[in-house]
BAKOL-140892 format. One record per residue (C-alpha): residue in three letters; x, y, z. Coordinates in steps of 0.25 Angstrom, whole numbers, plus 5000, padded with zeros to 4 digits. Example, Ala and Ser with C-alpha at 12.3 -4.5 7.8 and 13.67 -1.06 7.14 Angstrom:
// residues 2
ALA504949825031/SER505549965029/
END
This chain:
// residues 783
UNK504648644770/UNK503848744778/UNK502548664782/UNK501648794781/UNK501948814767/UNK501248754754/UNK502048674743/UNK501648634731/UNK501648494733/UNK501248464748/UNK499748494753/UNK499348634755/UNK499448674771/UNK498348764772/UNK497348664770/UNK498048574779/UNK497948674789/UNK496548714787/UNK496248564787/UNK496748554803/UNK496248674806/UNK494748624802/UNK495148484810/UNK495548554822/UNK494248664821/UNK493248544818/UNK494148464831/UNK493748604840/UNK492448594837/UNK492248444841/UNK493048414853/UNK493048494866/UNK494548434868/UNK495148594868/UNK496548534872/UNK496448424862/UNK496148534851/UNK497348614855/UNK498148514854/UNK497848444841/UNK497948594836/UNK499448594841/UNK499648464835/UNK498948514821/UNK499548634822/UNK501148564824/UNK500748454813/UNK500148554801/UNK501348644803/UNK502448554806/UNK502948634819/UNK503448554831/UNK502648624840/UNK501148704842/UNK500648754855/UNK499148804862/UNK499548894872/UNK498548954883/UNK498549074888/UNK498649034904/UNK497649134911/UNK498749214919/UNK498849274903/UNK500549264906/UNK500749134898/UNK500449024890/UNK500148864892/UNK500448774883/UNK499148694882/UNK499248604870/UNK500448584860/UNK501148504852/UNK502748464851/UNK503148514865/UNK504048444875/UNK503148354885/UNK502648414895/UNK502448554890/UNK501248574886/UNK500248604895/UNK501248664904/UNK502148754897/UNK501948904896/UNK502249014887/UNK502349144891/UNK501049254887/UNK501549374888/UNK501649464874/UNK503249464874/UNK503249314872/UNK502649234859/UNK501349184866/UNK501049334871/UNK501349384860/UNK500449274852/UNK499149304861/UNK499449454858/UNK499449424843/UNK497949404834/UNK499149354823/UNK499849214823/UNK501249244830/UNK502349184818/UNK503549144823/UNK504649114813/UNK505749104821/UNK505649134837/UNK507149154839/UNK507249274833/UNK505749324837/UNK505449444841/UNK504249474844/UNK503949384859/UNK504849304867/UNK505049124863/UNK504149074876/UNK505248964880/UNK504348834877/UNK504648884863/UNK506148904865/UNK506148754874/UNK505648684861/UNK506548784851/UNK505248834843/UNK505748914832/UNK504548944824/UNK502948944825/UNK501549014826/UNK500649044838/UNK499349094838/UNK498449164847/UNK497249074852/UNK495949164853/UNK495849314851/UNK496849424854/UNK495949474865/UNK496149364875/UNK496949224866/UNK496749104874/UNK498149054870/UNK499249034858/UNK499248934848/UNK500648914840/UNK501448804832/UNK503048814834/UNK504148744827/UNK505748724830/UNK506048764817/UNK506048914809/UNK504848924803/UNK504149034794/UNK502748994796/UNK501849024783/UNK500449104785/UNK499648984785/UNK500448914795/UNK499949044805/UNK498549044800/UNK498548884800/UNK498848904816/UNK497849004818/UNK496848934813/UNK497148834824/UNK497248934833/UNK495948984829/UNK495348854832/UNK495948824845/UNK495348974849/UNK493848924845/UNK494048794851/UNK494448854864/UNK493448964862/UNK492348854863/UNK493048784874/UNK493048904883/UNK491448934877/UNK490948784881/UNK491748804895/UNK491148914899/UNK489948864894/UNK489948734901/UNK490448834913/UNK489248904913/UNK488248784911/UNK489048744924/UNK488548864932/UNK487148864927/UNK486948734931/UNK487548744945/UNK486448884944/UNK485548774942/UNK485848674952/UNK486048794963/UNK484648854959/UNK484048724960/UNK484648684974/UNK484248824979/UNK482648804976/UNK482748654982/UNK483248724993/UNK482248834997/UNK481148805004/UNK480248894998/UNK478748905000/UNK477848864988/UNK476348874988/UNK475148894978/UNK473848984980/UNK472649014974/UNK472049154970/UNK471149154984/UNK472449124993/UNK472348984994/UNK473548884994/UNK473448784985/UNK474648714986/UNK476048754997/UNK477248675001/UNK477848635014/UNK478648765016/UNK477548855016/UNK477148775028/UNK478448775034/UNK478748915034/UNK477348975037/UNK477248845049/UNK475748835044/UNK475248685041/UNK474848635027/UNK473248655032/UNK473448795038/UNK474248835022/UNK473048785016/UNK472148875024/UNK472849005024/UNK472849125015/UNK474349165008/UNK474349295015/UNK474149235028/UNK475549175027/UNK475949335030/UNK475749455040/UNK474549525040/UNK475149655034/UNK475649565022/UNK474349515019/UNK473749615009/UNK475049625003/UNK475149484999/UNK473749464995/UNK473849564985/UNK475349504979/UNK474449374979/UNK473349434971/UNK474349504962/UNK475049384958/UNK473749324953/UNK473649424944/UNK475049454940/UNK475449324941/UNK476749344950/UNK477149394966/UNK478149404975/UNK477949434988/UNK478849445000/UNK478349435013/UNK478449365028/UNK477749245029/UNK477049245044/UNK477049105049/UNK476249015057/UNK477249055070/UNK477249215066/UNK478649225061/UNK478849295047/UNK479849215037/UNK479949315025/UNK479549265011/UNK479549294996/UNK478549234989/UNK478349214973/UNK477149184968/UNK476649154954/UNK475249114948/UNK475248984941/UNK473948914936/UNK473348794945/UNK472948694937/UNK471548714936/UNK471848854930/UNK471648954943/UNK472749054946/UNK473848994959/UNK475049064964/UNK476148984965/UNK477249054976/UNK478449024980/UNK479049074995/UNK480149104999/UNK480849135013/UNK481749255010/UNK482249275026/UNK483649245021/UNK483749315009/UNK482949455016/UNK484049435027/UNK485049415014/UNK484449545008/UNK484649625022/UNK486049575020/UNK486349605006/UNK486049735009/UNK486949755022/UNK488049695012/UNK487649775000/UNK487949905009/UNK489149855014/UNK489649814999/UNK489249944994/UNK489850025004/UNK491249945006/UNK492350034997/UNK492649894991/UNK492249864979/UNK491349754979/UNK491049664966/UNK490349534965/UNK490249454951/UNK489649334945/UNK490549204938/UNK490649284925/UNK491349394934/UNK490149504930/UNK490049584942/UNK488449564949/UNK488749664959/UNK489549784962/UNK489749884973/UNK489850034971/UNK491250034977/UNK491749924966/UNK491150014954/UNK491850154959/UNK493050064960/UNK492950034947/UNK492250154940/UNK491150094936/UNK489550084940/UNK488949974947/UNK488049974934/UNK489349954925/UNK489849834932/UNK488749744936/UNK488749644927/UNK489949694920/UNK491149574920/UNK492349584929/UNK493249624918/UNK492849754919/UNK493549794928/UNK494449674931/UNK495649634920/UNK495549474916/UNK496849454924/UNK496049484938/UNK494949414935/UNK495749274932/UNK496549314947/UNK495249324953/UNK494649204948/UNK495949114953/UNK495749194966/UNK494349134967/UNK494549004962/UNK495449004976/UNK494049054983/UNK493248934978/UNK494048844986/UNK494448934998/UNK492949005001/UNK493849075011/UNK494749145002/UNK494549284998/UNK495549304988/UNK496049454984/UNK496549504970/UNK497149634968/UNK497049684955/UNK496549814948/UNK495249864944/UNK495049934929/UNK494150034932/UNK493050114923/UNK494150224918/UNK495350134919/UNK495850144929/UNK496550014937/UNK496450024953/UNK496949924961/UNK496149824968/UNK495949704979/UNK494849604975/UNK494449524985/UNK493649404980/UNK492449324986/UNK491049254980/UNK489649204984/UNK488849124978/UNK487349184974/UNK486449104966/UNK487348994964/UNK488349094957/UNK489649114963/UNK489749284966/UNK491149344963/UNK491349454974/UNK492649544975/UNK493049654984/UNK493749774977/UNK494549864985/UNK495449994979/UNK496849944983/UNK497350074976/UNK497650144988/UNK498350024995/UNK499249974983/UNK499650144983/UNK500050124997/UNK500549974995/UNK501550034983/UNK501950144994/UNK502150035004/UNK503049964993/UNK503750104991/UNK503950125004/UNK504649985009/UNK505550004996/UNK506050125002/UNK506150065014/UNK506849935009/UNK507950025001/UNK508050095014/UNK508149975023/UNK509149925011/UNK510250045010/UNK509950105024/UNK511450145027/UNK512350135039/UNK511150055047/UNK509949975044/UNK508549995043/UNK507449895043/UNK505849875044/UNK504949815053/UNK503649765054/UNK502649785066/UNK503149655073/UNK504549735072/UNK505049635063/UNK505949675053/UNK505449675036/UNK506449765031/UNK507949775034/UNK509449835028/UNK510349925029/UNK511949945028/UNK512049905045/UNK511449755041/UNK512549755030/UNK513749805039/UNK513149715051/UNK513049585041/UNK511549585045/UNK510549505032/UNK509249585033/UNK508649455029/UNK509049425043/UNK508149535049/UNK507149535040/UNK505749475045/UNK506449475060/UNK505849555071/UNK506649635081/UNK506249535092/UNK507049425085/UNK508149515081/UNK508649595092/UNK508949555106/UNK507849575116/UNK508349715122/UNK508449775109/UNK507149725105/UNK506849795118/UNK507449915115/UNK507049935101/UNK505649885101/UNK504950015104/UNK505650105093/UNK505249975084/UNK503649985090/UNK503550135087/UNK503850155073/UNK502350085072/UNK501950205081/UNK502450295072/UNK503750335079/UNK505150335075/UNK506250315085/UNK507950315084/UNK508550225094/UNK509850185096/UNK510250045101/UNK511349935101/UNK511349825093/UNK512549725086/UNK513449815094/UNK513049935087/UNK512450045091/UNK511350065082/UNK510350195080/UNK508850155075/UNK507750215071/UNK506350165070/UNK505350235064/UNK503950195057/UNK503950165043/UNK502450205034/UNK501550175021/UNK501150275012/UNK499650265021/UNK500650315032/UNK500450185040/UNK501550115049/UNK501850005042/UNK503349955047/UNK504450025057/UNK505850055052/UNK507350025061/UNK508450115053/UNK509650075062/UNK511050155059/UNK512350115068/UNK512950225074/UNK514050135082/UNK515050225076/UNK514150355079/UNK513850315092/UNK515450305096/UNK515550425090/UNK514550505096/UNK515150435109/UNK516550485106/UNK515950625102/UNK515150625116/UNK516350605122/UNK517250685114/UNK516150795117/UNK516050795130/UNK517550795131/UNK517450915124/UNK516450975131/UNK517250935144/UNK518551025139/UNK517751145136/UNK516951145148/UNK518651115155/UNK519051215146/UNK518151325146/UNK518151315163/UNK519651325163/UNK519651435153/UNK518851525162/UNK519751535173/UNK520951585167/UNK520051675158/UNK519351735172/UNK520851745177/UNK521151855164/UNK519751915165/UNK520251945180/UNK521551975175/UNK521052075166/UNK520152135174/UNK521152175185/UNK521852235172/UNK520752325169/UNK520452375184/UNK521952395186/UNK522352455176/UNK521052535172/UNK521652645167/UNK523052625164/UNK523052575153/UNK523152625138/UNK521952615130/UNK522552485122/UNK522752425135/UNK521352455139/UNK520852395127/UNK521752265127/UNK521352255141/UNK519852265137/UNK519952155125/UNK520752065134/UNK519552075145/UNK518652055133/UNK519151935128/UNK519051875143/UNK517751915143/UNK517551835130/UNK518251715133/UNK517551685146/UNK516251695138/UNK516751605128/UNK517151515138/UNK515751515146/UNK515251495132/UNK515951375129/UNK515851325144/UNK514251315142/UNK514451275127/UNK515151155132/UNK514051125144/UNK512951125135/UNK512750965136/UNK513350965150/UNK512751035155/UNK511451045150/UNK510151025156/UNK509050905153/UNK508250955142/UNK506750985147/UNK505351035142/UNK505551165144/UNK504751325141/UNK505651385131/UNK504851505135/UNK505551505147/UNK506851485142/UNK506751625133/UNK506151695144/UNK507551655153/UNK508451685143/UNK507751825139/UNK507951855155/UNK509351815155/UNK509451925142/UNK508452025146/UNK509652105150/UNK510252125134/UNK508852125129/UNK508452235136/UNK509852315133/UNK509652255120/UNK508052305117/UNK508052175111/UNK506652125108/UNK506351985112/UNK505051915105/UNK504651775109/UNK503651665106/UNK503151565114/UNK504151455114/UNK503951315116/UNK504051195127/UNK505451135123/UNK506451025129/UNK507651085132/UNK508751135142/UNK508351255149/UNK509651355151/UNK510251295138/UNK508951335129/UNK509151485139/UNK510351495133/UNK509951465119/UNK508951585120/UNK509951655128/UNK511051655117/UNK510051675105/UNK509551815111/UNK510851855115/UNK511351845101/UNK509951915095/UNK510252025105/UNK511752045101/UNK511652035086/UNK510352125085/UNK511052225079/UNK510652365081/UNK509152355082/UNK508652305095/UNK508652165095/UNK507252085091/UNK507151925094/UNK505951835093/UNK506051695098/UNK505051585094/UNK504951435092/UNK504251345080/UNK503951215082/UNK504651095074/UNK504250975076/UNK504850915089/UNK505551045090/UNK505351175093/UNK506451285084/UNK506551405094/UNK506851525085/UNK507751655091/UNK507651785079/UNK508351905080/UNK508452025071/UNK509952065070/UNK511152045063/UNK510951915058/UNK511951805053/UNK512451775040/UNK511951645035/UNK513151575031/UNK513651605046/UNK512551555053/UNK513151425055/UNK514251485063/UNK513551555075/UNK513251425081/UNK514851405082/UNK515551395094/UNK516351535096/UNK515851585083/UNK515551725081/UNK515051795068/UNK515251935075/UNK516351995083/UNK516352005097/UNK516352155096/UNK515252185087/UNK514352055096/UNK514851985110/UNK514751855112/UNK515651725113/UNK515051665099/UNK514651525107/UNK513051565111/UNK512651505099/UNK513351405099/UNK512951365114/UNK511351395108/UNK511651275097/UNK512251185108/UNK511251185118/UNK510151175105/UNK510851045100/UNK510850995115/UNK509251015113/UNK509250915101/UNK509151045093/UNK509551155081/UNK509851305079/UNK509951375067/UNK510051535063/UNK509451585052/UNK509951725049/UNK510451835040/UNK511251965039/UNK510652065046/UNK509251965048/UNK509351925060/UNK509351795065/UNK508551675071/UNK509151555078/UNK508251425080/UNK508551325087/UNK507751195089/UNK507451105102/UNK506450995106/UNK505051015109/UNK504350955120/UNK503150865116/UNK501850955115/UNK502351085118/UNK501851185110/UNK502551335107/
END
């Protein structure tokens, strides 16, 4: 039979129900045992409805779960320690979220919120829970569950809200009388501070009469001014002060006969000359035979004018910091603000003072703040920080760093915070972030070598790479370990300097020998998003297998280089010896001969002629390394000038106009760079066309190089053969229409490699052509 229901025979429940709920409301309002209430509710609650279990959860302030306070039926040992969670997809969330009693029929097939698991532990079925207090801001959950299923009837959820309701109100008065007996607390430690503060000044009291005579005075006046009890009695009031305060203060003594009140501030001269400065207050009273007195009371104000002097000093300081400056009283109103923490926040000075701390803060913050200064009231060194966000006047939220202080004033402890904008540094923070994720998937995937980050004390932070894997080397094993303790004293040596300079702002590549391995580095600096140096970065790549190449390449080079220079020198001889042969030919034969003869004896002559060009062609092709001078600062000036003389020949024969500009300093070999120019105007000369030729030489500046640029106005190259003229013998023209052996060109790219450099053509049909080549510039040297 359902419990909740009515019969006919049995006892109505309502009025059951109503009955406990009077008992428990008129038990609230006779005992202050809050925890005792809540647990003879649970108890009331479990009995009335015959459920195993009823619970009063409270909201823990971190706002994320629930505690179970006080309850009925669970295992021993869980309440007061076990917790439910609070947020809204579980049933004690969604309970606080509710204004309506959350009914539970069965919680296996709900819906709705997830089973917390101290209901699942004791195999709750069925129940109803309630939010204690309003929906704004519920101080907890109040529920009865049973083990079996259950359809609880409407005045089994209205029977459990009315307990509810009396918990809230009996809670309600509970937090009222504490805060109450809180405050009561600090008036009477305001009273017991303001007592011990007037027991404690020595302050100068004294009577007078309307003619200026004391009447009565304590030992402090005599004590400061350093006159005796007979001189006081003696003495006028205004003889206490300088001669030029006279007047002033008789007349603020006259007045206060009248008016009934003074205040005066002024040095008091003593016996010994010194001036002490004093506030006095008097007022007139009545003696006791009915003629007017002032009663005064002085005090020595030399600390708080030298206080004064300072507070102003810290008053200009505090409002011209670009912090935002804050102090506020217990009940976290804010007494004082600067005008850097109202244009943080958007509003005016006028707006915040007195307003609470919720303005702009959120309830979360403040509860930080205040565990962050219960740590300050038993460290007076600590300065804790908070960061946290500020709501501003249009909404707005910017980030922020609190840093907390106090002082005490009055007797009242004074809240002081620091704001500062932290919008700027969390933008370059999450940048930083960015950046060392980049660099971490780098440093992870970095292929065929390793890279890794150091610090300042060139210790490693970061490190990866497919080298570590192929070399079975755990990055945890470099990690946190400097170069000092990871390499042998040499290297460390070696290497040190390339490390050190990435901090300068250098990057430098490297080669060194390391596990056997011959290893390429680079270091180079790594920086934030504020352009700052913040860590230096080793990419490593082993080039072993390059280097052995590059070795066999050399060599196999050079044996090249040796069998065309062989080659071509043996070659000339018996070519000379059929040039000879030839030439007899023709001198003895002059004549003789039919005019095929003379014509194959021409072309055979011819072809000599050709092949010994070739052959000195190739000859200095393959000196070009060999043979080659140290590469210098040189005037490329000078270098055109020589070869335009070794021309000037053709170009006069040619009419060839010749138009340079200034060229610039360079590092290079001298004859070889001759040559370059040499072959380049040749080429302009003999591919003019039919107009006289017309060349312009210049140079433009590229970074660390200069590109030297030769244009001619003639016949031009196709674009798609452009790549071919650089070719070793290759010749885009017959040897009849233009002479040459086809290897200039290819000599001209030689020698610019040998420089560290490139050239290129850009041409066209019938557009003319400009060749430009690059070479190294010599530090400072201008066009």
């Amino acid at each position: 039979m359902d419990p909740t229901s009515e019969t006919d025979t049995g006892p109505d429940p309502r009025a059951r129900q109503q009955e406990v709920v009077a008992q428990l409301g008129q038990q609230a309002l006779q005992s202050d045992d809050l925890d005792g209430l809540m647990r003879d509710a649970a108890v009331t609650a479990a009995e009335t409805l015959e459920v195993e279990y009823a619970a009063v959860l409270e909201r823990r302030s971190d706002e994320d779960t629930l505690s179970l306070r006080q309850g009925v039926g669970w295992n021993d040992g869980i309440v007061g320690s076990a917790t439910v969670p609070a947020d809204p997809h579980s049933q004690g969330g969604y309970t606080l979220l509710t204004e309506e009693p959350v009914v539970v029929d069965d919680l296996r097939a709900e819906e709705r919120f997830s089973v917390p698991a101290l209901f699942s532990d004791h195999d709750v079925v069925s129940g109803i829970s309630v939010a204690i207090g309003g929906p704004g801001d519920p101080w907890g959950v109040f529920g009865v569950h049973t083990t079996d299923r259950r359809e609880f009837a409407e005045d089994a959820a209205a029977f459990v809200t009315n307990l509810t309701n009396v918990l809230a109100a009996a809670i309600d008065r509970a937090e009222t009388e504490r805060r109450l007996r809180e405050r009561e607390r600090r008036l009477e430690r305001y009273r017991e501070y303001t007592d011990g503060i007037l027991a404690a000044v020595d302050d100068v009291f004294y009577v007078i009469d309307e003619s200026g005579t004391f009447q009565r005075w304590n030992e402090s006046l005599t004590a400061v001014t350093g006159y005796s009890d007979t001189e006081v009695e003696s003495m006028h009031p205004v003889a206490f002060f300088d001669e030029e305060d006279r007047d002033s203060i008789a007349a603020e003594i006259s007045e206060a006969f009248e008016t009934g009140r003074a205040r005066v501030e002024a040095d008091i001269l003593t016996k010994d000359g010194d001036r002490i400065p004093y506030e006095f207050v008097a007022t007139r009273l009545e003696a006791p035979d009915g003629t007017p007195v002032l009663a005064g009371i002085g005090r020595d104000v030399t600390a708080r004018k030298e206080r004064t002097r300072e507070l102003i000093r810290y008053e200009r300081i505090v409002e011209t910091i670009n912090d935002g400056i804050y102090v506020a009283d217990d009940d976290l109103r804010y007494t004082m603000v600067n005008d850097a923490f109202a244009a943080l926040t958007g509003y005016t000075r006028e707006n915040l003072q007195g307003a609470h701390a919720t303005r702009v803060i959120d309830e979360a913050t403040i509860e930080e703040a205040a565990e962050m200064r219960a740590v300050m009231a038993t460290d007076e060194t600590a300065n804790p920080t908070q960061e946290t966000t500020v709501e501003t006047a249009d909404g707005t939220n910017v980030p922020v760093e609190v840093t907390f202080a106090s002082f005490t004033a009055d007797g009242e402890e004074n809240r002081v915070g620091v704001v500062r904008d932290i919008t700027d540094r969390e933008e370059r923070e999450r940048a930083l972030e960015e950046s060392e994720r980049r660099y971490r998937t780098l440093v992870e995937n970095f292929p065929d070598g390793a890279v890794g980050l150091y610090d300042e004390d060139l210790t490693y932070t970061v490190a990866g790479g497919e080298m570590l894997n192929v070399l079975d080397i755990p990055p945890d094993e470099i990690v946190g370990v400097s170069i000092y303790e990871r390499y042998p004293d040499d290297l460390v040596e070696e290497i040190k300097p390339h490390f050190r300079a990435a901090f300068e702002g250098e990057s430098n590549t490297f080669e060194v020998e390391y596990h056997d391995r011959h290893l390429l580095a680079h270091t180079l600096p790594v920086r934030n998003g504020a352009d700052e140096i913040y860590a230096g970065m080793l990419m490593i790549q082993d080039i072993t297998e390059r280097t052995e190449y590059r070795r066999q390449l050399e060599a196999s080079n050079e044996r090249l280089e040796q069998f065309a220079y062989a080659a071509s020198h043996d070659l000339k001889e018996p070519l000379r010896m059929i040039s000879s042969y030839l030439t007899l030919l023709q001198k003895r034969y002059d004549g003789e001969l039919d005019e095929d003869g003379e014509e194959f004896l021409k072309f055979a002559v011819d072809g000599a002629d050709r092949m010994r060009a070739m052959i000195d062609g190739l000859l200095a092709y393959s000196r070009i390394d060999t043979q080659g001078e140290p590469l210098e600062p040189l005037e490329l000036d000078a270098v055109l000038d020589a070869s335009v003389d070794n021309l000037r020949v053709r170009i006069e024969e040619s009419g060839a106009e010749l138009t340079a500009d200034s060229l610039p300093r360079v590092r290079g070999d001298e004859h070889q760079l001759q040559q370059v120019f040499q072959n380049l105007l040749s080429n302009a000369i003999e591919y003019s066309g039919d107009d006289p030729p017309r060349i312009r030489v210049w140079a433009e500046r590229a970074g660390d190089e200069w590109e030297v640029s030769v244009r001619d106005e003639g016949i031009g190259i196709d674009p798609d053969e452009t790549d071919q003229v650089f070719e070793v013998f290759q010749r885009l023209h017959s040897y009849d229409e233009h002479a040459g052996t086809g290897i200039g060109l290819a000599l001209c790219q030689r020698i610019v490699e040998r420089h560290g450099g490139e050239i290129r053509v850009e041409s066209a049909p019938e557009e003319g052509a400009t060749f430009s080549f690059t070479l190294p510039a010599v530090n400072g040297a201008g066009p």
